[in-house]
Structure formats: C-alpha cells, structure tokens
LUMDREN-266930 format. One record per residue (C-alpha): x, y, z; residue in one letter; residue number from 0. Coordinates in nm, 3 decimals, m for minus. Example, Ala and Ser with C-alpha at 12.3 -4.5 7.8 and 13.67 -1.06 7.14 Angstrom:
% residues 2
u v w dopa torti
1.230 m0.450 0.780 A 0
1.367 m0.106 0.714 S 1
This chain:
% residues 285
u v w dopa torti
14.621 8.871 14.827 X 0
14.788 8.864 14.485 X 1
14.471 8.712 14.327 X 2
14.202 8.876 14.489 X 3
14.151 9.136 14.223 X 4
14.114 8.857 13.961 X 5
13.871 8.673 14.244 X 6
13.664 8.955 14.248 X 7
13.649 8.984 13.864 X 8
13.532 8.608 13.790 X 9
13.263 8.679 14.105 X 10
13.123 8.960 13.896 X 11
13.163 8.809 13.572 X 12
12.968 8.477 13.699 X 13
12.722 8.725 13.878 X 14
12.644 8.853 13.550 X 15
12.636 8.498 13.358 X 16
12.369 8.453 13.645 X 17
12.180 8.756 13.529 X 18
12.151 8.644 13.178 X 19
12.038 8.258 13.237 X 20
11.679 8.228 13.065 X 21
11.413 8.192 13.317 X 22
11.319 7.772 13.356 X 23
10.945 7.658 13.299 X 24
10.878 7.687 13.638 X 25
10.912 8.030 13.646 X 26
10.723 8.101 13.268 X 27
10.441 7.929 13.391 X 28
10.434 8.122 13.727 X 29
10.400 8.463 13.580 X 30
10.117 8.298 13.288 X 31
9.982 8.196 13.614 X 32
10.007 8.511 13.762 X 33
9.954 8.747 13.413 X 34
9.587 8.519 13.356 X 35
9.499 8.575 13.715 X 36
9.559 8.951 13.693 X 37
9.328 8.971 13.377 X 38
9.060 8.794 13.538 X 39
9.055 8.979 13.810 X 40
9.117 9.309 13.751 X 41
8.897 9.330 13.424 X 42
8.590 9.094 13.556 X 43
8.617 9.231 13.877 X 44
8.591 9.625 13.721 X 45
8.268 9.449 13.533 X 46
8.106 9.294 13.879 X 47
8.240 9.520 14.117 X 48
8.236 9.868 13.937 X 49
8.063 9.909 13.620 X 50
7.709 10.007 13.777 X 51
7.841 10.131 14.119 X 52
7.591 10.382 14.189 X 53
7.637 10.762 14.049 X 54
8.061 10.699 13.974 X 55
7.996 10.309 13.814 X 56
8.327 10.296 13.540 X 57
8.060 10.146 13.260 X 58
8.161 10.007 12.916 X 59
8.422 10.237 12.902 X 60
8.584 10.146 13.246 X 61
8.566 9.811 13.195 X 62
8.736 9.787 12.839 X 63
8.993 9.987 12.951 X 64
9.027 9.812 13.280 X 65
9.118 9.498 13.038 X 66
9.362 9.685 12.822 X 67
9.563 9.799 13.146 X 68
9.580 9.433 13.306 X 69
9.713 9.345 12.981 X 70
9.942 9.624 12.921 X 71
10.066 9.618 13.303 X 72
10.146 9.246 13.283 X 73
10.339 9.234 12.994 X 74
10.531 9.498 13.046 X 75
10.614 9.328 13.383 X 76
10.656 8.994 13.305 X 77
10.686 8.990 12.898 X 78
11.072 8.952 12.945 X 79
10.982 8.612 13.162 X 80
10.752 8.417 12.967 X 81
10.647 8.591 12.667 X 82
10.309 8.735 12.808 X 83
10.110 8.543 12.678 X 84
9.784 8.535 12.940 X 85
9.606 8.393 12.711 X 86
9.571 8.010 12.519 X 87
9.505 8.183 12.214 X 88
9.755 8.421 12.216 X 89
9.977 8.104 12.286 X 90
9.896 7.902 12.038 X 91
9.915 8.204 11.760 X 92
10.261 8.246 11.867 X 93
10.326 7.891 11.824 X 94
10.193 7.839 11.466 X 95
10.387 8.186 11.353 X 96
10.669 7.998 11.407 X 97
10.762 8.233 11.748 X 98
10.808 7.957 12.034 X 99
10.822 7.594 11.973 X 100
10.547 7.334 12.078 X 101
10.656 7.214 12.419 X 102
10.533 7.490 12.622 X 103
10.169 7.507 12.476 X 104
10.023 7.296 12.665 X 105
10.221 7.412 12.994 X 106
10.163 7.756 12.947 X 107
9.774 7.726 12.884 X 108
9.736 7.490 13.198 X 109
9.887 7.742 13.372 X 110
9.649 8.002 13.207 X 111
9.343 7.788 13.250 X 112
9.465 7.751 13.653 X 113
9.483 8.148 13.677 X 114
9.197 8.237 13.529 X 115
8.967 8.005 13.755 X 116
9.188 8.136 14.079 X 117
9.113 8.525 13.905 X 118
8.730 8.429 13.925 X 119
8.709 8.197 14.254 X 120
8.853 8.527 14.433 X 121
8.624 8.762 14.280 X 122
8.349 8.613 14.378 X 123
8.470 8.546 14.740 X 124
8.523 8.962 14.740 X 125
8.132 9.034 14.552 X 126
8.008 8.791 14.741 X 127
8.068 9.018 15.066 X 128
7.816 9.237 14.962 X 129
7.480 9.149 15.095 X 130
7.293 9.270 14.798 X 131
7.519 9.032 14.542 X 132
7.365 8.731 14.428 X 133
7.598 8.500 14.190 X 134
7.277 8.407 13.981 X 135
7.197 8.766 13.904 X 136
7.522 8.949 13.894 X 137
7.715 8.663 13.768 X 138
8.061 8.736 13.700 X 139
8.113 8.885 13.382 X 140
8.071 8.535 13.174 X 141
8.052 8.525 12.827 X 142
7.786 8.391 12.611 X 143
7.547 8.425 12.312 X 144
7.190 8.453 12.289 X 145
7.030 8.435 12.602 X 146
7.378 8.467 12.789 X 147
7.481 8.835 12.529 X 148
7.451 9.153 12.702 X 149
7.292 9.257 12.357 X 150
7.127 8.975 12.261 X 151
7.334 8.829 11.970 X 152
7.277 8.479 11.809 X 153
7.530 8.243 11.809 X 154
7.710 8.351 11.421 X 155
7.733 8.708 11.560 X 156
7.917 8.586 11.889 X 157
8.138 8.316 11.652 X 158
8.206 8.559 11.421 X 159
8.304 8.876 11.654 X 160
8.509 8.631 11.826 X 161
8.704 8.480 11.585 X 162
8.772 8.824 11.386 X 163
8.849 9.029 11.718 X 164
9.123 8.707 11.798 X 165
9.247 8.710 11.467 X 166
9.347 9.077 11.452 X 167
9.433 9.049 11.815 X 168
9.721 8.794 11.714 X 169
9.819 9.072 11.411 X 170
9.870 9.303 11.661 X 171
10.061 9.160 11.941 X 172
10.264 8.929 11.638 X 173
10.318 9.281 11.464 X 174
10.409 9.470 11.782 X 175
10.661 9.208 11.886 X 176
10.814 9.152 11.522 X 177
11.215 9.211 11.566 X 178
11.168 9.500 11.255 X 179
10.931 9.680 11.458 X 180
11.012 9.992 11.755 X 181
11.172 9.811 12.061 X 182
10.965 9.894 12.436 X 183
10.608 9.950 12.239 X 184
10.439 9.622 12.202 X 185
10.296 9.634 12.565 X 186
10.147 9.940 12.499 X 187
10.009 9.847 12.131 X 188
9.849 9.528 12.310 X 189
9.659 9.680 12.558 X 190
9.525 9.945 12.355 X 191
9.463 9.687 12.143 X 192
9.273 9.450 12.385 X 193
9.064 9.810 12.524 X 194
8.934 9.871 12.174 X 195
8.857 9.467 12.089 X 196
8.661 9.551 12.426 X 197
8.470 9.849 12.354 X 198
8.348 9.699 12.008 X 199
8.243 9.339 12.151 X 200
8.132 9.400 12.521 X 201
7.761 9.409 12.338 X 202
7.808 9.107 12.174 X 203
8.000 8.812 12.385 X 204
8.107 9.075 12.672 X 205
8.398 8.999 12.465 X 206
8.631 8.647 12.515 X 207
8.931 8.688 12.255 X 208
9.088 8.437 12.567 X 209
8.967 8.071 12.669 X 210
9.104 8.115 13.003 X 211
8.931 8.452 13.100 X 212
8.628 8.238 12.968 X 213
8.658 7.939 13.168 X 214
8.762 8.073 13.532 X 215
8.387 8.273 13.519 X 216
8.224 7.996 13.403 X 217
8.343 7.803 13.640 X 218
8.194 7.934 13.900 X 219
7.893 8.079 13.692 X 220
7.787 7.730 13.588 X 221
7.443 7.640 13.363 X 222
7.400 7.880 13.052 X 223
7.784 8.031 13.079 X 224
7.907 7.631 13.101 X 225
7.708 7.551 12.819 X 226
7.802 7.817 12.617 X 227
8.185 7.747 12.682 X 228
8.298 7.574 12.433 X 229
8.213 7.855 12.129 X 230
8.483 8.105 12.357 X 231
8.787 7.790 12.310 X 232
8.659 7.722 11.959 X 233
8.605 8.104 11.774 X 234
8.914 8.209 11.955 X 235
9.156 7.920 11.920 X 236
9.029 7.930 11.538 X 237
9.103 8.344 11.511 X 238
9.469 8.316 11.692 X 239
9.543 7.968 11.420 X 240
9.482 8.216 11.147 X 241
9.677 8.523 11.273 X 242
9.902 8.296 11.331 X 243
9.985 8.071 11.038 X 244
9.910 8.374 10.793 X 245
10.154 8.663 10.956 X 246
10.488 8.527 10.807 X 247
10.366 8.533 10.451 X 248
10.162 8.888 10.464 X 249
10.449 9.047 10.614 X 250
10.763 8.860 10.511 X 251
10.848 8.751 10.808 X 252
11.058 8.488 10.912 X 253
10.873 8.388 11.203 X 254
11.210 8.330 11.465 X 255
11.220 8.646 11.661 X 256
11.020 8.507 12.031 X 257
10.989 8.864 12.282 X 258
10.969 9.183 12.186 X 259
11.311 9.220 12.374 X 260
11.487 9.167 12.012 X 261
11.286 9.418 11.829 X 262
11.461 9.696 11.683 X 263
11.577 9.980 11.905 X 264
11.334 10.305 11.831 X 265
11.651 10.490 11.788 X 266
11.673 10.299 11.446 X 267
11.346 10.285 11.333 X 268
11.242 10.255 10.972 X 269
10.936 10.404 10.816 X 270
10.777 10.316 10.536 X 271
10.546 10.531 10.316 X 272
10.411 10.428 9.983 X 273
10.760 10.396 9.799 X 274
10.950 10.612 10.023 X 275
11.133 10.406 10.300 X 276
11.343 10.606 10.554 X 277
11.587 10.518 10.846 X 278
11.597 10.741 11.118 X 279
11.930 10.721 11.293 X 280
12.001 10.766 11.670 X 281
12.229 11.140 11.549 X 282
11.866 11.266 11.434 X 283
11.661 11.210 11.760 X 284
C-alpha cells in the first residue's frame, strides 16, 4: 500500500509518454487517405451536385469556397497527424524545402492518389442516383484544357495557371507553417488560400493545383479528362518543385521546422514594417 502513490504516478507519467509518441506511417497515410478523400468529395461533389441546382445552385463562388473549407477543415483536424498534406504537390514542395525527409513521398502520395479515386468513385455512385445525371454530360468536375476548359483555354494558359497557382500555393502553406510565423493560423491561411486559387482558375482548368484531386475524376471520367491527365501531375508537380526549392533562400529560412505545431505562439508575434521590427509580448495582449 506503501507504493501505490508512486504506482499511480509512473501510470500517469507513462500515460502521458503514450500521449506524446509520434503517430507511425500507418496512421499518416490514413488521414492523407482520408484528408484527399474529403477534398474530392466535398469540393467535386459541391461542383456536380450543387453548383447549378436549380434557383439556390452554390455556383463559382460555392464551389471555390467549398474547396477552401475541405482544406481548411482537414488540416486543422488532422495537420497534427501527418502534416496535411492532401495533396502530391503539396508533398513534394515540403520535401524539397527541406520540411520532411524523402521516405514518405511516395507513401503519402499513394495514399493521396488512393483517396482521391475513392472521393470520386463515391460521388458518382451518389449523382448517379439522379435519373437526370448522365456521367458523359455532367462529368465530375475533371480538369482539362481546350476542349475539356470550362472557358475554353489552350493548353499554355492551363500549364501556365497551373503551375503559377501551385507555386504560390506552396508559398503560402510553406509561409503559414514557417516556425517564425503566428502559431494556430496556417489552416486558415491555406484554405483561404486554396478558395481564391479557385475563384481565379475555375475558368481556366476548373482549377487542379493537386494530381490526386485530378486523377480520382478522371478516373472515372475517362477519354478527354484521361488524356489530358498528365499536364495536372506535370504543371503542378513543376509549381510545388519551385515553391519549394526557392522558399529557404527568399525568406532565410532554414528549412527544418515540419507542422505548423512549432510555429511561434501569436502571443509572441513579431511584425515587421519597412525598417521597423516589433515584438509584441504576451503582457500587451
């Protein structure tokens, strides 16, 4: 009885070494899984299912915004886990800035690839319970150029929205997530981040910036949208490389910080205006 109080000290103090073990691969890939699934689904799905619903359809607006939030909502739920990543592109930025190391690219993009197609192969079992939905005309939300842009746009439009969107895409989320920025914000920079990248380039490409959201629609699309595939793994990949290897040396940094768990608490934020650089301590707030 003498020892129980220690006993029930080393039970807490392993139930909190528990708490802090880094989640294994298994579980990374599960929520990149999960995270790519979410963005497939929720933002193709709000382009098939409820941009043109008659007299209340969500349009452009609705659906670039429906992206941002399936961003935004994943990563703040699952950004601690694996990085929140969704995303190949994103993935491989992160790699080349020098933020994760090399083994888990090709994991976490297999997983990606795997959630997208899952995202799309459930959408259209849902549209395809409507009578009046036909997979040829409706489609579901694939991207493309020419024939297959919403707008029209040749091929150099569609490489070169893509691979600019990506690229400052990659600035964002690396920028967001960089330890010297305001800890708890970089979900919230993303997604607004990913709703305006949509509202600028839904015309154009109805807007890739991802491989994965790319490949689970065409998938299922097939012809033009399979075709056109390999322009939305190229423009991206080649957008996220330069975001990617460039960041360190147009911002100084050192490239080491991985989550935006380690960025700076906002209590301790520093500002930065011309020459004038103030620290605002947690007494002020």
């Amino acid at each position: 009885m003498a020892n129980a109080p220690l006993q029930k000290e080393l039970d807490s103090l392993s139930e909190d070494l528990l708490n802090y073990l880094p989640p294994n691969l298994g579980q990374r890939l599960g929520v990149e899984f999960l995270g790519t699934f979410w963005l497939v689904l929720g933002g193709c799905g709000s382009a098939v299912l409820a941009a043109a619903f008659p007299h209340v359809g969500i349009g452009l607006l609705g659906v670039s915004l429906a992206f941002g939030l399936t961003v935004l909502t994943m990563a703040f739920a699952f950004g601690h886990i694996s990085g929140g990543h969704f995303n190949p592109a994103v993935t491989v930025g992160l790699w080349l800035a020098g933020r994760q190391g090399p083994r888990n690219v090709l994991p976490y993009i297999g997983a990606q690839v795997l959630g997208g197609a899952v995202g799309a192969g459930l959408l259209y079992a849902i549209a395809s319970g409507n009578p009046a939905y036909s997979l040829a005309t409706n489609g579901l939300a694939a991207n493309g150029y020419g024939a297959g842009s919403p707008g029209g746009f040749n091929l150099m439009a569609a490489l070169l929205t893509e691979v600019v969107m990506t690229m400052l895409f990659l600035f964002i989320i690396l920028g967001a997530t960089d330890r010297r920025a305001a800890k708890g914000f970089g979900p919230l920079a993303i997604g607004l981040a990913l709703t305006l990248i949509h509202l600028i380039s839904i015309p154009v490409t109805n807007t890739s910036v991802n491989p994965a959201r790319s490949t689970g629609p065409a998938l299922f699309v097939g012809g033009l949208a399979l075709q056109q595939l390999w322009l939305f793994w190229v423009a991206p990949l080649l957008g996220a490389a330069i975001a990617g290897i460039s960041y360190r040396y147009l911002t100084g940094a050192g490239g080491l910080e991985t989550v935006a768990a380690q960025a700076q608490p906002i209590s301790l934020s520093t500002t930065t205006i011309g020459d004038v650089t103030s620290t605002r301590s947690s007494t002020e707030l």
